[in-house]
N, C-alpha and C positions, 0 to 999 in steps of 0.2 A: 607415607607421611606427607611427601609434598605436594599430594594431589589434594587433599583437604584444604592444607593451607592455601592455594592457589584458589581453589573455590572461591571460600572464604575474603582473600584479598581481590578476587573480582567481584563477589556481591557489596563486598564492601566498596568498590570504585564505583558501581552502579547504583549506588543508594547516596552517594556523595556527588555524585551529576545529575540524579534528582533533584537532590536537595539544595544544589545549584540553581539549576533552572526553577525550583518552587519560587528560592530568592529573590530570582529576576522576575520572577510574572507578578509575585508581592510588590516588591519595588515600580515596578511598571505601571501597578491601577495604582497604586498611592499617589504615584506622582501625576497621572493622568486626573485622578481625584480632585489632585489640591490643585491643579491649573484649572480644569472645570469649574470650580467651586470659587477661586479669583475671576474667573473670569464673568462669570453669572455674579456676582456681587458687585463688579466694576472696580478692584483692586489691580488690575493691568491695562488702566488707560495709561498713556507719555504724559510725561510730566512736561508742563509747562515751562518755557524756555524765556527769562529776563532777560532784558539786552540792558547793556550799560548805558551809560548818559557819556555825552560829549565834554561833558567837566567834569568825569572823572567819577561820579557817584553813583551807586548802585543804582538800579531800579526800572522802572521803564520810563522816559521820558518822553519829549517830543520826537519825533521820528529824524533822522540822521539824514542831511542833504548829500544829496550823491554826485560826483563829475564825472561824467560822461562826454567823451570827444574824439575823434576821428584823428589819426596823425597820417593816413594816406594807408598806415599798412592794416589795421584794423582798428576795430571799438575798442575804447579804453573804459572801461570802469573804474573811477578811485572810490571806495568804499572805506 
């Protein structure tokens, strides 16, 4: 009697680590799919990056003056 059963619960573990791995190779062209299909339509370019305004207000304004000088031990950028 529990040589049946033993069968039985390893076809059955063998058909449930198929059915595992079917899962992943599904998952896997899906996902490879919808990144193709973005990425051929141009849906994953960077998104564009606004810089603030110097008074405080959104948006892009004139460009931001920068100080730049020397104290002896290295270059200073204040930004």
């Amino acid at each position: 009697m529990r040589k049946p059963v033993a069968v039985l619960l390893g076809l059955g573990l063998v058909a449930a680590a198929f059915a595992g791995l079917a899962l992943a190779v599904v998952l896997g062209v899906l996902t490879a799919s919808i990144v193709a299909v973005a990425r051929m339509t141009g849906r994953l370019q960077p998104a564009m990056v606004r810089t603030a305004r110097e008074d405080g207000r959104g948006g892009s304004g004139t460009p931001r003056q920068y100080r730049v000088w020397n104290d002896g031990r290295g270059t200073i950028i204040d930004m």
